[in-house]
Wavefront OBJ file of the C-alpha trace (Angstrom):
o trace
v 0.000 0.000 0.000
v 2.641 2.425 0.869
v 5.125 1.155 -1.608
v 4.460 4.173 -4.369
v 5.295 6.978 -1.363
v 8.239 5.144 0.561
v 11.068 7.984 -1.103
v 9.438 10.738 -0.514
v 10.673 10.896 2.842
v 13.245 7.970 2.995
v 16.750 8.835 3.912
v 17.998 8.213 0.027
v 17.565 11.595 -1.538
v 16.743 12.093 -5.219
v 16.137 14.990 -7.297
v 12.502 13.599 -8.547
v 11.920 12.723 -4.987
v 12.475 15.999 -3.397
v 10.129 17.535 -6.312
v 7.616 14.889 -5.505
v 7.652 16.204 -1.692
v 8.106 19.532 -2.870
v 5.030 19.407 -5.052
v 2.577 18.016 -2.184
v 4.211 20.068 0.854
v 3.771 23.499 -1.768
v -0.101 22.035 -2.131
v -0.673 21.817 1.975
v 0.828 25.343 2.266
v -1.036 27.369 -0.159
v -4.185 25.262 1.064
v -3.299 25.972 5.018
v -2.642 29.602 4.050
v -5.445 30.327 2.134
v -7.594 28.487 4.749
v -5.783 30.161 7.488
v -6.309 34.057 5.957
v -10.400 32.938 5.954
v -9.645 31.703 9.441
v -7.864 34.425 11.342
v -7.204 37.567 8.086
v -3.397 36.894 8.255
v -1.170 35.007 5.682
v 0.920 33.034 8.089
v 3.467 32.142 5.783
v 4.525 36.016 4.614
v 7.657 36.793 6.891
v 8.542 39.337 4.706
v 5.090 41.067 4.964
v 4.977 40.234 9.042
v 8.619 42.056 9.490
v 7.738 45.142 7.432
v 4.333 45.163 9.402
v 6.179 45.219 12.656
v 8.468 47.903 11.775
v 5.323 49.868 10.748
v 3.636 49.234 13.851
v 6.935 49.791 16.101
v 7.467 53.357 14.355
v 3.989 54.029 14.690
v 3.752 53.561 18.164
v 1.567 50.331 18.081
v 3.298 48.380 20.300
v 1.038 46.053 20.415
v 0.193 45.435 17.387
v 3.945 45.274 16.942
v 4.243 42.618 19.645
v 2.312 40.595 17.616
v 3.832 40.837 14.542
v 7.334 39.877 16.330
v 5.457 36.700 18.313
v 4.323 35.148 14.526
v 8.034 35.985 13.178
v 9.228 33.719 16.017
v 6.946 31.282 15.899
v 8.055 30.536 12.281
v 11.496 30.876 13.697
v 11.352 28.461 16.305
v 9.236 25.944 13.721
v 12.329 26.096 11.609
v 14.435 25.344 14.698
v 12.010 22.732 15.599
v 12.866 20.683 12.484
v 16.539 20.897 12.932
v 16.156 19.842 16.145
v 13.660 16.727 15.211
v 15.754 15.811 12.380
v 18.944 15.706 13.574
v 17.680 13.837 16.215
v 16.293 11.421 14.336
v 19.601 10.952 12.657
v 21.555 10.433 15.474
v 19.342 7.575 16.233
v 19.823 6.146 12.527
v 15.781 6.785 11.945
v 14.213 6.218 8.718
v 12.051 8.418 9.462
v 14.096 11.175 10.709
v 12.902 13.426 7.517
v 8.913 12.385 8.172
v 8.895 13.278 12.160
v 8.541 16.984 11.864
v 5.761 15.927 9.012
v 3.772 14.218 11.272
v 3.977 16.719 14.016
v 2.535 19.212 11.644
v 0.051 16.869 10.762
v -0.941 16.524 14.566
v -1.308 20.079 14.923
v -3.026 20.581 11.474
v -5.457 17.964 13.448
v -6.251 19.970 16.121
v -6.644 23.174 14.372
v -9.723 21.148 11.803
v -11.174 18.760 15.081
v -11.338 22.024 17.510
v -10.732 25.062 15.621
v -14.515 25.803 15.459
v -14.994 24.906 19.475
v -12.092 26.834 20.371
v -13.376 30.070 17.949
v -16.055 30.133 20.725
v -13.234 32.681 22.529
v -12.396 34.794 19.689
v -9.896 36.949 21.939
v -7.770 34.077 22.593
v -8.704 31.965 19.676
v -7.233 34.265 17.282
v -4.154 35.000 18.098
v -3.045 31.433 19.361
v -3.659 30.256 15.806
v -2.026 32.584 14.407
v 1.204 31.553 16.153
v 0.088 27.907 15.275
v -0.008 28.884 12.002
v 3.311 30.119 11.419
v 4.844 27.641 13.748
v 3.540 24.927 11.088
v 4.332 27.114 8.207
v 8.497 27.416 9.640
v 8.316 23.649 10.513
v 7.306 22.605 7.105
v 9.371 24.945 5.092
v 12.299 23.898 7.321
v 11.972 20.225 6.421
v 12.154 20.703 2.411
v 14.948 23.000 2.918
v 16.596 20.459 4.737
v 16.019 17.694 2.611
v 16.378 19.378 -0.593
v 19.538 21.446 0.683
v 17.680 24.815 -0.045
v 17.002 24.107 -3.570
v 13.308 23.820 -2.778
v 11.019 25.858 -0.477
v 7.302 25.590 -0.264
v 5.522 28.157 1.894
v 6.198 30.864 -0.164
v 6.195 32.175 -3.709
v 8.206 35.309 -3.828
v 11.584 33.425 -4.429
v 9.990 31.003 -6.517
v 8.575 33.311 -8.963
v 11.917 35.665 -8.819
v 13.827 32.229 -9.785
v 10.889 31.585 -12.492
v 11.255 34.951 -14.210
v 15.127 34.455 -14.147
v 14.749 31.313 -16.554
v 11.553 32.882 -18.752
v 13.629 35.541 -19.083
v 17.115 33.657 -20.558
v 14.089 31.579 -22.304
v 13.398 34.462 -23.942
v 16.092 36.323 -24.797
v 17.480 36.160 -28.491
v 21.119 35.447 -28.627
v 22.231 37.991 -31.280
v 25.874 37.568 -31.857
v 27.287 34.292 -32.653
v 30.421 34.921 -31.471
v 29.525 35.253 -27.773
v 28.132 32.475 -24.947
v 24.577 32.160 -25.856
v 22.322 32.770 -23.280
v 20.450 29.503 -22.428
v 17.647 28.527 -20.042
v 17.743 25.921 -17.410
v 14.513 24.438 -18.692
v 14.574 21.533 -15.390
v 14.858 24.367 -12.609
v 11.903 26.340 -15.101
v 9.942 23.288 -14.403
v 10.618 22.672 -11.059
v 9.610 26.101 -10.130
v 6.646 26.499 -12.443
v 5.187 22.856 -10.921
v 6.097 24.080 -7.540
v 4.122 27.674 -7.715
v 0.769 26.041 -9.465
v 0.595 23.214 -6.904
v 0.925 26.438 -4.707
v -1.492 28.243 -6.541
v -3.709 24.903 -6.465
v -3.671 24.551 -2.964
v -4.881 27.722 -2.252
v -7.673 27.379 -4.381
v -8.433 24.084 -2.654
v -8.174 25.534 0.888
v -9.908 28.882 0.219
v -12.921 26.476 -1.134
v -12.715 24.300 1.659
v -12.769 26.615 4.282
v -15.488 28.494 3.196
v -17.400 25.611 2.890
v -16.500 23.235 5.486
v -14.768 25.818 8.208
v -11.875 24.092 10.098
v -12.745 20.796 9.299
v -11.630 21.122 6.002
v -7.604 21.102 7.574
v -8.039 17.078 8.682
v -7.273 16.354 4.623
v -4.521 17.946 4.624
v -3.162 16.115 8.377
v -3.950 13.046 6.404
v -2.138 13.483 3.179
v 1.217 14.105 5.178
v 0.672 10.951 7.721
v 0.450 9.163 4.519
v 3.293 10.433 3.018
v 5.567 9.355 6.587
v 3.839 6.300 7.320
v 5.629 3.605 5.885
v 9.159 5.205 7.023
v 7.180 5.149 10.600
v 6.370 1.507 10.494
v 9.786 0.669 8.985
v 11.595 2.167 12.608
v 9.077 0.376 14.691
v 9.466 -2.968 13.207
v 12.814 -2.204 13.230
v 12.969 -1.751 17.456
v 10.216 -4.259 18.405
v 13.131 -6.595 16.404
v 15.778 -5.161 18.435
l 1 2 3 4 5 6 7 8 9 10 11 12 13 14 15 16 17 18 19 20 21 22 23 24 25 26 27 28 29 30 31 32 33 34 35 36 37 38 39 40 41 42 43 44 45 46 47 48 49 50 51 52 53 54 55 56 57 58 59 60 61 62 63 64 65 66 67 68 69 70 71 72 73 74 75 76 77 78 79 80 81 82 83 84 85 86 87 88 89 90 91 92 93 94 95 96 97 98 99 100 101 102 103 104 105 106 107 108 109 110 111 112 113 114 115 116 117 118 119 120 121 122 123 124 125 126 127 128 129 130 131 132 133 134 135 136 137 138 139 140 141 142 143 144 145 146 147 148 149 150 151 152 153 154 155 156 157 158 159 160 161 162 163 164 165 166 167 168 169 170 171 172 173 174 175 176 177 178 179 180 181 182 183 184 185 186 187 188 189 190 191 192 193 194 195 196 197 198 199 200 201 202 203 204 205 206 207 208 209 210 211 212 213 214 215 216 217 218 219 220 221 222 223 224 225 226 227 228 229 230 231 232 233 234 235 236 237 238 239 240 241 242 243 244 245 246
């Protein structure tokens, strides 16, 4: 059963692999921040837009609107952190599924924000701002973990470098190489692919989790918990066969 998704968090790193986990991980991010904008009226991946905001705020005197701004900058901070911490743990202990761990924590939490997101929206004054430092904690974990795996040739909770790298290669794409005499410009037509692929399944996600939220409120989150326990499950069973044998 699990046999078609066993690389896409194994250990053994290929490039089609990391694309593969790229591609879905881009999905649950555009789909978690479209759903969590609906949700709370903040795009918890957008840590350039959240450290501009607090400088705003800070010079305007809004401290604590400011405060806030710097609490969802370190949650995505300490996310990141989280998955360097999880993952090199997991390596130490020779884990297989040292890559999926901080996966299925952000599936557990992606859980509780679609099971008791609507209960706990019942105290709007508390609700909202603990999600959004949910929100961006999930966001840094899972853009730490492709990072990691991909070693920074693939992020997925954001566009803005993704579409900087994608004009890049339209643009050498484009260009007409005049003078025969000189290097011709050429276009890296696999990183123009992996980059286009990467900001539609983006683009697709957030289509998916704007419709889902608006029609199924929180609930609509549990896919997307489910889609990355899939993805880590056989690595998961793999280590605990592995130490009930031991």
């Amino acid at each position: 059963m699990f046999e078609p998704i066993r690389g896409f968090t194994s250990l053994q790193r290929t490039p089609q692999a990391d694309l593969k986990l790229g591609t879905v991980l881009a999905f649950v991010a555009g789909a978690a921040n479209a759903g969590g904008f609906l949700a709370v009226g903040q795009y918890t991946s957008h840590m350039t837009g959240m450290v501009s905001s607090f400088g705003d705020h800070l010079v305007l005197g809004q401290f604590v609107l400011a405060g806030a701004g710097l609490v969802a900058v370190m949650s995505f901070l300490f996310g990141a952190m989280s998955t360097a911490w999880i993952v090199n743990w997991g390596m130490r202990l020779r884990l297989r599924s040292a890559y999926g761990l901080p996966l299925l924590l952000e599936a557990a939490l992606l859980l509780v924000f679609g099971l008791f997101g609507a209960a706990m929206n019942l105290w709007h004054t508390v609700f909202l701002p603990v999600t959004v430092v949910l929100l961006c904690y999930i966001m840094g974990l899972q853009n730490a973990v492709i990072t990691k795996i991909s070693q920074a040739r693939i992020r997925t909770t954001h566009v803005t470098g993704l579409v900087t790298d994608l004009g890049i290669e339209l643009g050498k794409l484009l260009y007409v190489n005049r003078h025969p005499e000189m290097q011709p410009v050429r276009a890296d037509r696999d990183r123009l692919r992996v980059h286009a692929q990467l900001v539609l399944s983006f683009l697709v996600g957030g289509i998916v989790g704007a419709l889902g939220f608006k029609n199924l409120g929180y609930i609509s989150t549990v896919p997307l918990a489910l889609m990355l326990l899939l993805l880590v499950m056989r690595p998961l069973l793999d280590d605990w066969q592995r130490l009930r044998a031991a």
